[in-house]
N, C-alpha and C positions, 0 to 999 in steps of 0.2 A: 423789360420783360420780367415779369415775375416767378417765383418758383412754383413750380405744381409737386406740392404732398399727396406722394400716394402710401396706402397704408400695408406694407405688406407683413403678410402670414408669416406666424411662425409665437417662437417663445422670446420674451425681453429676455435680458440678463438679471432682470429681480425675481423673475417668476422660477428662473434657473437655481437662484441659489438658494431660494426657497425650499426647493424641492428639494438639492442636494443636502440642507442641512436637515429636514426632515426625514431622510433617506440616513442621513450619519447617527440620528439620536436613533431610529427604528434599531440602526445595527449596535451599536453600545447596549440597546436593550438587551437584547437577542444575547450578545455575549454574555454580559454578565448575567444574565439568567440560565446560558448553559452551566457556566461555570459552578452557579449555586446549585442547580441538578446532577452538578458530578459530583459534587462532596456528599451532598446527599446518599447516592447512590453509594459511594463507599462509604460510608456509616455504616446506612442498611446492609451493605454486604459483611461488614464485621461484627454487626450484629445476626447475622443471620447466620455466621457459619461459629457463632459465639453460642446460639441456643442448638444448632447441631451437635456440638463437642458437649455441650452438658446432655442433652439425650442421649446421645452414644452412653455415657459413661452412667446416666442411671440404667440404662437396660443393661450395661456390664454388673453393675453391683444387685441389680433385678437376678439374672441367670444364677450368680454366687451369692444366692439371699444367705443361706444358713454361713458361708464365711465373707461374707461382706464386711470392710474396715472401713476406718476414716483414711482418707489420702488428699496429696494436689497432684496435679497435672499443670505444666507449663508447654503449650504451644504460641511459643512468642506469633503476633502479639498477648494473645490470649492464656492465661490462668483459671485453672480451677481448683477449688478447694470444695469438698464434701466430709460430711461428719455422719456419720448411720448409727441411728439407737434402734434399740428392740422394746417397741411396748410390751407386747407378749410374745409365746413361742413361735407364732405363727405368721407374722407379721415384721416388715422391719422397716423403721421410719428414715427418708435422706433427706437432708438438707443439703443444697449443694451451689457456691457463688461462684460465678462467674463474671469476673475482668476484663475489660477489652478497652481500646482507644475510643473519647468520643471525638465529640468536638471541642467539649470544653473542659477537659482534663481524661482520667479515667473512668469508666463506667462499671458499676457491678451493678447484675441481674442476680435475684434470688429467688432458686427454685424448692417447692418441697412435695414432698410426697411421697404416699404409705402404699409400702407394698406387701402382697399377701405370698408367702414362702410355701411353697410344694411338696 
């Protein structure tokens, strides 16, 4: 008697591991690409709340044009330092850095600009 092959349905075991290993590098993707959009996103967020604190603090030395100083502010992480000259009476010039964490060490943003006193 001979054997009869019949061919039945379904997945082999090579077509199985196939898939599961294509299924394991799709998700290694996926993580490590969340992970690089997290740190991302907290950069931009230390930058974003880095160029907040320097606006607050020129519209603070804006309002007190005629007694505006030089000062720093430390809100860990973030530092600021400003210096205000006076071109003329009516005017008063700020320069003002800002420090915050990057990625790859510290960062300073410098800001300038001339405002007109009331």
């Amino acid at each position: 008697m001979g054997i009869l092959l019949t061919r039945e349905r379904g997945y082999s075991l090579v077509e199985l591991i196939v898939a599961l290993l294509l299924f394991s590098i799709g998700g290694l993707a996926l993580a490590s690409t969340s992970a690089l959009i997290g740190r991302a996103l907290n950069l931009d967020g230390q930058r974003e709340r880095a160029s907040r604190l320097a606006s607050r603090q020129i519209e603070i030395l804006s309002a007190a044009c005629h007694d505006a100083i030089n000062g720093t502010e430390a809100t860990p992480p973030i530092s600021l330092e400003w210096t205000v000259s006076r071109p003329d009476t009516g005017h008063i010039a700020i320069n003002e850095s800002v420090s915050y964490p990057g990625s790859q060490g510290r960062r300073t943003d410098r800001y300038e600009t001339l405002v007109s006193c009331r």
